[in-house]
VEXBAZA-796985 format. One line per field, with one value per residue: residue number from 1; residue in one letter; x, z, y of N, C-alpha, C in turn. Coordinates in steps of 0.2 Angstrom, whole numbers, plus 5000, padded with zeros to 4 digits. Example, Ala and Ser with C-alpha at 12.3 -4.5 7.8 and 13.67 -1.06 7.14 Angstrom:
! residues 2
nr = 1/2
rest = a/s
n.east = 5066/5064
n.up = 5039/5035
n.north = 4972/4989
ca.east = 5062/5068
ca.up = 5039/5036
ca.north = 4978/4995
c.east = 5066/5064
c.up = 5039/5039
c.north = 4984/5000
This chain:
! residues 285
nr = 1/2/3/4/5/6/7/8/9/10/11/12/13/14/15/16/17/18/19/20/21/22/23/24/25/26/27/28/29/30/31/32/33/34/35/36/37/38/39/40/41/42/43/44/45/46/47/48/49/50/51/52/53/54/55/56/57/58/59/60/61/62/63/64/65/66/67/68/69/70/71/72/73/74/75/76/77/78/79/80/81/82/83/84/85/86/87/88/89/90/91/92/93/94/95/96/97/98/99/100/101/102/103/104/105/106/107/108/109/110/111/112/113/114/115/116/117/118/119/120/121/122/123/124/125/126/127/128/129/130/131/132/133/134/135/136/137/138/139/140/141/142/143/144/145/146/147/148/149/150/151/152/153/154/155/156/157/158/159/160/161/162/163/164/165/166/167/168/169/170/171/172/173/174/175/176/177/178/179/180/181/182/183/184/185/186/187/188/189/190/191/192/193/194/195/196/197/198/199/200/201/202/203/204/205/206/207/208/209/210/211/212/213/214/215/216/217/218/219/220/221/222/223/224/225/226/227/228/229/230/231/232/233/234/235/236/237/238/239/240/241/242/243/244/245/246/247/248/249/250/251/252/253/254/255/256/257/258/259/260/261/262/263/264/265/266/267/268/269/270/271/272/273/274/275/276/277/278/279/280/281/282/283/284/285
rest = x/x/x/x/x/x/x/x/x/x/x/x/x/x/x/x/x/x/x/x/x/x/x/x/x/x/x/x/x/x/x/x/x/x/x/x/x/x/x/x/x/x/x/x/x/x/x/x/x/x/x/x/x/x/x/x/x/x/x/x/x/x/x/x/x/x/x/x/x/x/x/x/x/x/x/x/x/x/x/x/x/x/x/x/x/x/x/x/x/x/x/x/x/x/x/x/x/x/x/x/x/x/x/x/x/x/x/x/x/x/x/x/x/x/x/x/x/x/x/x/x/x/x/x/x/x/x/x/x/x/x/x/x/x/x/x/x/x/x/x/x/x/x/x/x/x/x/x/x/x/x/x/x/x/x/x/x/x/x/x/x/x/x/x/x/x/x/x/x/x/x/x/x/x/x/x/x/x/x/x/x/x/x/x/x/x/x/x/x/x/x/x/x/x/x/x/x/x/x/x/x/x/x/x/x/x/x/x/x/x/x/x/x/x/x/x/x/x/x/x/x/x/x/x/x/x/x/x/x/x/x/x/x/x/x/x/x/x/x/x/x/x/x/x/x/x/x/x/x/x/x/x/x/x/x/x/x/x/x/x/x/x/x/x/x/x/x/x/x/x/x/x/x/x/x/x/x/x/x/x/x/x/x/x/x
n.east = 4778/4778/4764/4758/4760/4754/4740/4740/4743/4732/4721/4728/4725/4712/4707/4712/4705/4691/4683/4682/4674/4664/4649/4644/4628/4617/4599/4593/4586/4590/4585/4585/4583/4586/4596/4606/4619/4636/4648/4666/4667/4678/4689/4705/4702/4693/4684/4693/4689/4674/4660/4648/4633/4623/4604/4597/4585/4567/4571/4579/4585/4588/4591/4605/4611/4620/4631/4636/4641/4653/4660/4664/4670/4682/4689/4694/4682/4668/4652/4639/4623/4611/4597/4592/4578/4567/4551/4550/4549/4558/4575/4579/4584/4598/4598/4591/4599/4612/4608/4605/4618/4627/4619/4624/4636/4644/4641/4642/4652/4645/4633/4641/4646/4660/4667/4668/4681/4687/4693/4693/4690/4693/4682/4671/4659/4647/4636/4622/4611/4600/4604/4616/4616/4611/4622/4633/4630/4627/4639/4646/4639/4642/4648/4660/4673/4670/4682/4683/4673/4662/4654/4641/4635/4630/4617/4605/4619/4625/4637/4641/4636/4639/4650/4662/4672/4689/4701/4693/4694/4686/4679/4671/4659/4650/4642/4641/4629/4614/4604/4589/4583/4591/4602/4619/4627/4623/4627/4638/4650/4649/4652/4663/4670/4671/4676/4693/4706/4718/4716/4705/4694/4687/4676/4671/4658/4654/4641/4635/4639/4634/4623/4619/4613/4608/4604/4611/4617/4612/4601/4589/4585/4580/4567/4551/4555/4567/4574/4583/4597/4602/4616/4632/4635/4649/4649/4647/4659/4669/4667/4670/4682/4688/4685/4694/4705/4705/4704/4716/4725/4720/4726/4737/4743/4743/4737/4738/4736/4738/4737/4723/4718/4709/4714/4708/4694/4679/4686/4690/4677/4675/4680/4693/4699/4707/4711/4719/4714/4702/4686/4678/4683/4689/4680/4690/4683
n.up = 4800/4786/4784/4790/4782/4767/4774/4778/4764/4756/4764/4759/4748/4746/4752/4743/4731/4734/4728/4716/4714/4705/4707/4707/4704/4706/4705/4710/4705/4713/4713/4727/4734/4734/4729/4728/4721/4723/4718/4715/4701/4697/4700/4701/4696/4703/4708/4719/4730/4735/4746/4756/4760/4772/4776/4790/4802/4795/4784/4770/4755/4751/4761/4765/4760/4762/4771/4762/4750/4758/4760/4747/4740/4731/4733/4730/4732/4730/4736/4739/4744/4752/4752/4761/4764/4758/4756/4769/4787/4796/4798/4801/4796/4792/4783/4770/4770/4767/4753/4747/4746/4740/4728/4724/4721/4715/4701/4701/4690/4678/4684/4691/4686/4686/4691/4678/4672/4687/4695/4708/4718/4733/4748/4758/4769/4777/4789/4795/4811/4814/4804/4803/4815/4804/4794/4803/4806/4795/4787/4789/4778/4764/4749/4744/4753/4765/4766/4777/4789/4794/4807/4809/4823/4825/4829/4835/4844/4851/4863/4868/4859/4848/4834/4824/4811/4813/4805/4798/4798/4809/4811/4821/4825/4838/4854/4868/4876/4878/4865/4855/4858/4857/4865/4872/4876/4867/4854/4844/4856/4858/4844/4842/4850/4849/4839/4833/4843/4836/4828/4827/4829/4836/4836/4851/4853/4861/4869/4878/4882/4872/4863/4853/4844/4838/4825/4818/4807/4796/4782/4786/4800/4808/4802/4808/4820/4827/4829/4820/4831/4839/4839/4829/4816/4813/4812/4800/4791/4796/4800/4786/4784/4794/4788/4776/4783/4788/4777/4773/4781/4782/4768/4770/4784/4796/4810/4819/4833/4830/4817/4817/4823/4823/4815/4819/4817/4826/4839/4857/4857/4854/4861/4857/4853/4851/4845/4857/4866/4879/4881/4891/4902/4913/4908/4899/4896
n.north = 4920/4921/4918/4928/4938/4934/4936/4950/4954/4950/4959/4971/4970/4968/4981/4991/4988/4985/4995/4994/4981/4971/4963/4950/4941/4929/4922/4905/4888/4870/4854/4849/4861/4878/4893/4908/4915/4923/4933/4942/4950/4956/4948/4942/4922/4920/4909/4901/4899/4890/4896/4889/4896/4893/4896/4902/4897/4902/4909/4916/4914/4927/4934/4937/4946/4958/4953/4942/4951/4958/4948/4942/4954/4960/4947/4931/4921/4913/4913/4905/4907/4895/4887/4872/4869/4877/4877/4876/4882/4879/4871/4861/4847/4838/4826/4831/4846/4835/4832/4842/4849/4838/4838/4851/4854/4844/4852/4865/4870/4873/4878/4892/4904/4908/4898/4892/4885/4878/4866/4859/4867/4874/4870/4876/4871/4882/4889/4896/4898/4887/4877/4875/4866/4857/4855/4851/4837/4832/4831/4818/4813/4818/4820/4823/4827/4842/4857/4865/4873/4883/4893/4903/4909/4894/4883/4870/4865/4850/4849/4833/4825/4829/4829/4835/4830/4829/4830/4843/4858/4872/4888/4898/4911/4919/4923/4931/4930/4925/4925/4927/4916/4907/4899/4900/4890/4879/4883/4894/4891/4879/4872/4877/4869/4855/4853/4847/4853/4856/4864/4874/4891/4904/4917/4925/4936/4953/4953/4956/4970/4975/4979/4969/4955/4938/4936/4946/4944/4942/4952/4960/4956/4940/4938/4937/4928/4935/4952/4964/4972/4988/4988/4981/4984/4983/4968/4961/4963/4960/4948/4944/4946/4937/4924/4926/4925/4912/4904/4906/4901/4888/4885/4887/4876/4885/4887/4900/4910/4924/4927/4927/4938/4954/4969/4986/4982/4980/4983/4979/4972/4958/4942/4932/4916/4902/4885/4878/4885/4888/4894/4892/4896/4912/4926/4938/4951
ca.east = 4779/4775/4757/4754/4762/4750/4734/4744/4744/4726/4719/4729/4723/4704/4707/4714/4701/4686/4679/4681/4671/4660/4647/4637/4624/4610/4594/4590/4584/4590/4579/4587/4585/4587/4602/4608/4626/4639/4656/4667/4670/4686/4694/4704/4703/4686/4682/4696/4685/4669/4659/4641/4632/4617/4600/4592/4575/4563/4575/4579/4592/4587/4591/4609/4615/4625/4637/4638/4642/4657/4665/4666/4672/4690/4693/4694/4678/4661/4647/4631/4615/4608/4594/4589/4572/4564/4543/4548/4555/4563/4582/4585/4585/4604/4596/4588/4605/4617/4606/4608/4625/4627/4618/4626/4643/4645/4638/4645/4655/4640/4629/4642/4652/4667/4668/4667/4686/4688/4690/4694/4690/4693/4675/4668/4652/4642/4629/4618/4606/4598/4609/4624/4616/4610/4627/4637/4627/4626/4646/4648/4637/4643/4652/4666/4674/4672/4689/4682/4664/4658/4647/4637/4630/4624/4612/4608/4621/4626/4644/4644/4634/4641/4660/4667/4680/4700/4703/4691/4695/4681/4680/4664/4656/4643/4639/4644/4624/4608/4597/4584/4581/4597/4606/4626/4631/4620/4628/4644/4655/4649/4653/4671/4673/4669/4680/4700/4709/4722/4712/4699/4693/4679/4675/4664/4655/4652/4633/4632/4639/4632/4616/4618/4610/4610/4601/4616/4623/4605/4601/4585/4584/4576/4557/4546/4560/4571/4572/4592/4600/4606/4624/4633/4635/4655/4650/4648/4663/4676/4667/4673/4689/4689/4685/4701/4710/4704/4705/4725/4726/4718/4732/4747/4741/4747/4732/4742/4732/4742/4734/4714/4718/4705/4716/4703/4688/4677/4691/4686/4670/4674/4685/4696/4698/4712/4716/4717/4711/4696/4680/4673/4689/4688/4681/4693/4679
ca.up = 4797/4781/4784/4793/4776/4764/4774/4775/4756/4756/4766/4758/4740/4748/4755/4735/4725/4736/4728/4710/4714/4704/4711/4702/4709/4704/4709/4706/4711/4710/4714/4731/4736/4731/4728/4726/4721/4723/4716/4711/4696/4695/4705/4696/4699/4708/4712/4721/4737/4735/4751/4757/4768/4773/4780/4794/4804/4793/4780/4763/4750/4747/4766/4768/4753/4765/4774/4755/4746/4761/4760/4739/4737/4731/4737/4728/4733/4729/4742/4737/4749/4752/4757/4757/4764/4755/4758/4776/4790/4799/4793/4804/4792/4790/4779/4766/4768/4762/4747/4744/4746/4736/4721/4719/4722/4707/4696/4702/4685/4675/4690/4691/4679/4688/4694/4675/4674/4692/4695/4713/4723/4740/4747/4766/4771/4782/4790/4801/4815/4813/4796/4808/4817/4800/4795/4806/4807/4788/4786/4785/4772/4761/4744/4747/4760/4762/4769/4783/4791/4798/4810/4811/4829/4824/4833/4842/4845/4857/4861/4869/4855/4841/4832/4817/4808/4815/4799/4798/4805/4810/4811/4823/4827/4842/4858/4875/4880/4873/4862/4850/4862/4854/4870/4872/4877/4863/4849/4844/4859/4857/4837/4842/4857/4846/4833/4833/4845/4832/4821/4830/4829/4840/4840/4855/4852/4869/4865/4887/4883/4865/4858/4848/4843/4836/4817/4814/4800/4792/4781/4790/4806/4807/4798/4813/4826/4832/4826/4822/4837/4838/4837/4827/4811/4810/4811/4792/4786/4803/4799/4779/4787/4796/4786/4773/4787/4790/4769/4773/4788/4779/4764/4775/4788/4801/4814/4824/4833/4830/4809/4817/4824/4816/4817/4816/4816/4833/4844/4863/4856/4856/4865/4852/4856/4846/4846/4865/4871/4882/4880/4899/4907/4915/4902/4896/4894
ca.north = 4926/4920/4916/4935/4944/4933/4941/4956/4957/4950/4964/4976/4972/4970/4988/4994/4987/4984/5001/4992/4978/4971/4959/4947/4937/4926/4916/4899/4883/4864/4847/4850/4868/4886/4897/4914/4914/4931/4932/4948/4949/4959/4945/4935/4916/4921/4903/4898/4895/4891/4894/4888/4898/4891/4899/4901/4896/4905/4912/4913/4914/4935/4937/4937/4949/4960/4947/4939/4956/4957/4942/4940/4958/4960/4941/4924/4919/4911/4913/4902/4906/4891/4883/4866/4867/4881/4878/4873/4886/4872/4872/4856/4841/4835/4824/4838/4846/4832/4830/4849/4849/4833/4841/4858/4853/4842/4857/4870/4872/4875/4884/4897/4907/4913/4893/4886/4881/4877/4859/4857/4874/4876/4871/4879/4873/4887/4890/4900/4897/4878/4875/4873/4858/4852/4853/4847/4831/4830/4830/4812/4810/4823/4816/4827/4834/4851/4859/4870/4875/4891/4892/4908/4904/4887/4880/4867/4860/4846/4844/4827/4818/4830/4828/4840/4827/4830/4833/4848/4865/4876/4896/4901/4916/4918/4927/4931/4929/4919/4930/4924/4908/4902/4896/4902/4885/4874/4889/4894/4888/4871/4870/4875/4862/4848/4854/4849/4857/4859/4870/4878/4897/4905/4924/4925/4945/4953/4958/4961/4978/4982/4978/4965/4948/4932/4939/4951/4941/4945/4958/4964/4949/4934/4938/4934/4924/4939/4956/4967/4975/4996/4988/4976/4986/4982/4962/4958/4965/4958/4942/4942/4946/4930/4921/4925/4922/4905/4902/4905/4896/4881/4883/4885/4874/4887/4892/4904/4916/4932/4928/4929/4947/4960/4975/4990/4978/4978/4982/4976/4969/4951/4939/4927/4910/4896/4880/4874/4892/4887/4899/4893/4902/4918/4931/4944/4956
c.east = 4776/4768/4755/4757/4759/4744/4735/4740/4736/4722/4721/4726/4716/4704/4707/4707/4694/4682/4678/4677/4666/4656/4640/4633/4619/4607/4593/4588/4587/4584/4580/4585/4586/4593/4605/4617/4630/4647/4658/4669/4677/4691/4697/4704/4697/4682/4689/4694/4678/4664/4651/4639/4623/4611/4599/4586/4569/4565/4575/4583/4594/4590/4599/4613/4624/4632/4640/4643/4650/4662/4667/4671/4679/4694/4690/4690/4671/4656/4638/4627/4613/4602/4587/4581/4568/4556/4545/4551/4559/4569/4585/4589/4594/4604/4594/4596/4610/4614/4607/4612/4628/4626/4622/4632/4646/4644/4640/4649/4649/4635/4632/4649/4659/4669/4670/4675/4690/4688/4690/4696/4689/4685/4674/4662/4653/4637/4627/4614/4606/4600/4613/4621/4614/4617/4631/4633/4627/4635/4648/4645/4637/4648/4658/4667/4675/4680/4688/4675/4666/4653/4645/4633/4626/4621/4605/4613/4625/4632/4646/4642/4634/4647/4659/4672/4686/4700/4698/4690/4688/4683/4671/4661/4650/4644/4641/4635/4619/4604/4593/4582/4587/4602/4614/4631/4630/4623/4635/4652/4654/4651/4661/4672/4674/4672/4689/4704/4715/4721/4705/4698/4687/4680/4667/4661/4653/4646/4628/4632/4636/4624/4614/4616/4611/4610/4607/4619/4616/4606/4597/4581/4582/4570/4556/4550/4562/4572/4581/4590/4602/4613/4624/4633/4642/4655/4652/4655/4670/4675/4670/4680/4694/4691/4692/4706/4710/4705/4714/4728/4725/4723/4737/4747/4743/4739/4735/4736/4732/4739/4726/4714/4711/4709/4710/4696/4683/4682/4688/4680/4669/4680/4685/4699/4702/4713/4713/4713/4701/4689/4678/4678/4687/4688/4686/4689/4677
c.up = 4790/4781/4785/4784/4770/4767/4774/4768/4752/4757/4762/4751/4739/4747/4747/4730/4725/4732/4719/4709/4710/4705/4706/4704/4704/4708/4704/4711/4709/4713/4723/4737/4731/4732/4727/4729/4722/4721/4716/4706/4691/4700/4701/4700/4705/4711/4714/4728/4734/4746/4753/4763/4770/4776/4786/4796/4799/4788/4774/4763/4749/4756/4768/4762/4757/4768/4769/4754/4751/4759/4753/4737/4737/4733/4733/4728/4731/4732/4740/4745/4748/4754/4756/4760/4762/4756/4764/4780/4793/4794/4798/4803/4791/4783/4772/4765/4766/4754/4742/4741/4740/4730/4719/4720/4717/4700/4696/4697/4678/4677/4690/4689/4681/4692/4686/4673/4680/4694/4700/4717/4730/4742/4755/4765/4779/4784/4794/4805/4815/4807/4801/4811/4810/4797/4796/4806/4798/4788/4784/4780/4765/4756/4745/4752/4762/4768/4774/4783/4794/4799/4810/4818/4827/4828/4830/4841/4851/4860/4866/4864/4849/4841/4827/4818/4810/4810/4796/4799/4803/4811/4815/4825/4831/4848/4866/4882/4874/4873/4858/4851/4860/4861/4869/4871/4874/4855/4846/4848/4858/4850/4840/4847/4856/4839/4837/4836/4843/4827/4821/4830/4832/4844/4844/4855/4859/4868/4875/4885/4878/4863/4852/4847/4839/4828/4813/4809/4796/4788/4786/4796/4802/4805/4806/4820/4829/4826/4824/4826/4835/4835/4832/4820/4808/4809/4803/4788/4790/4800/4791/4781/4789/4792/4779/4776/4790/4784/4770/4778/4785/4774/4767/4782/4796/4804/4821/4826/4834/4821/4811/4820/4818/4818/4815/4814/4824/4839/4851/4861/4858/4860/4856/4854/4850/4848/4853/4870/4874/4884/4889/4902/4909/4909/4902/4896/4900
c.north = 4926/4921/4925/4939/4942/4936/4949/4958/4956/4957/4970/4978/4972/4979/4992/4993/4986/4989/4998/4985/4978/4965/4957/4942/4935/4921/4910/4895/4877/4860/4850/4857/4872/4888/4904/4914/4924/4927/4942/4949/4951/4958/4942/4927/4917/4915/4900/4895/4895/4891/4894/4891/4896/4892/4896/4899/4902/4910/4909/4914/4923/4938/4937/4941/4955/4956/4944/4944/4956/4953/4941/4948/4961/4953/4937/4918/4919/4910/4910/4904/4901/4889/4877/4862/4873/4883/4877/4879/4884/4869/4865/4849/4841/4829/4829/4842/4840/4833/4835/4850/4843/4835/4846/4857/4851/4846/4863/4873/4876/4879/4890/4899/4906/4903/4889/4881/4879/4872/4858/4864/4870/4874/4871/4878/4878/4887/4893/4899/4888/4875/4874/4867/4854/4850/4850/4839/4829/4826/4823/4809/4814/4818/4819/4833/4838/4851/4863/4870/4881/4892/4900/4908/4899/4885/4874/4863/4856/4841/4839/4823/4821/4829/4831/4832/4831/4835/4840/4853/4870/4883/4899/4908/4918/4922/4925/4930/4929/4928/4926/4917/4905/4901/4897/4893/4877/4878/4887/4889/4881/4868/4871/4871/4854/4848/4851/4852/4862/4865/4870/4886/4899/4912/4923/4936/4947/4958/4958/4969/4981/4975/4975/4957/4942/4933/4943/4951/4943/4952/4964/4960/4944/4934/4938/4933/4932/4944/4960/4971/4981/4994/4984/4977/4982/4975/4959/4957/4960/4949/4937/4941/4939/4927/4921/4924/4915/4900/4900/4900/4889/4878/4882/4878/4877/4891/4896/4909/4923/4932/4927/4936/4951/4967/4978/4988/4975/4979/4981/4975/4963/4949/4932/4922/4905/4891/4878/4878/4890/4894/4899/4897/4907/4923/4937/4949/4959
């Protein structure tokens, strides 16, 4: 009960003050990779998560402003674009990401204002497309260990010879059918299968009946790979959602699946999936 009246109070202070946002962002670069950071700045304590979200096949740091702009605004959060091969379009080094991650993590007081007296934030690796297998492979070589992952259908990946650590709970996002060659059953559902059954999360989007694609967390698609769908407007904002629900979930250690609900957010779009709840079962949809 507790847990649902903390996103309660969440939500309803998004809803109040979303309109007073103010959204600060910057580009940069380390040794490592590139960056574009978002905060709000009429949050207080606006680094108390930081959350990395890591590009795509053929993406930059400049292509992911909307799903940022979403997730930082009214809410306690730091959302770094990342991306740790920058000349290359191939995001599937794990090596190239730890070293990323590795660099900006320790600087992160210096990199980013609303971070400068923050010594121990909350820290969500993310990622998108081929940054989700870079990710998830990198993990154990990461200096610290972030406190959750979010997958944006990562891809590829391979749940007999990949593992997410116990100890780190996942929040996925992915599709009820392969678009962008990105395979349903090397994606999302395999990031949550390989995660913790205690602290698992996996919206699957039902893009049979709507016109939606693998890109949608993009601003304007994948450049060249795959192109945005008619549907799939309400994603960005259902996915910020999420994820504050998966920040409280991480504090309280309670993954109940009555505190993933998106009241008012895609209703009958996806199918919601916790914990033990098996994705190959009989679709609900």
């Amino acid at each position: 009960m507790l847990t649902r009246l903390i996103i309660f109070y969440s939500l309803l202070c998004k809803t109040v003050f979303a309109s007073e946002a103010t959204i600060a962002t910057k580009v940069g670069a380390v040794r490592a990779g590139s960056y574009k950071y978002f905060y709000d700045e009429s949050v207080t304590n606006a680094c108390d998560t930081v959350l990395f979200l890591n590009v795509g096949t053929a993406m930059g740091v400049k292509d992911y402003d909307n799903i940022s702009t979403a997730i930082v605004s009214g809410n306690p959060v730091v959302t770094i674009v990342g991306d740790h091969a920058p000349r290359f379009p191939i995001k599937l080094s794990s090596r190239s990401y730890a070293k990323y991650y590795n660099e900006m993590v320790p600087i992160l007081q210096r990199l980013v204002p609303a971070c400068k007296d923050k010594k121990n934030p909350i820290i969500l690796v993310a990622a998108h497309s081929a940054s989700g297998q870079a990710a998830i492979k990198a993990l154990p070589n990461l200096d610290r260990k972030p406190d959750g992952f979010v997958g944006l259908d990562p891809f590829s990946i391979n749940d007999l010879r990949m593992k997410i650590d116990d100890s780190i709970p996942s929040l996925e996002w992915g599709f009820s059918k392969t678009t962008c060659r990105v395979k349903i059953n090397n994606a999302a559902k395999a990031a949550y299968k390989i995660t913790n059954s205690k602290n698992r999360v996996f919206y699957r989007v039902d893009n049979v009946s709507e016109d939606v694609a693998h890109c949608v967390f993009t601003d304007k698609g994948c450049s060249f790979i795959c192109g945005l769908k008619a549907d799939g407007g309400w994603i960005p904002a259902a996915v910020a959602t999420s994820i504050q629900s998966f920040i409280t979930a991480i504090k309280t250690g309670s993954f109940n699946k009555s505190n993933f609900e998106l009241p008012g957010q895609g209703e009958g779009k996806f199918e919601l999936f916790v914990n033990e709840e098996d994705p190959d079962a009989k679709s609900e949809l």
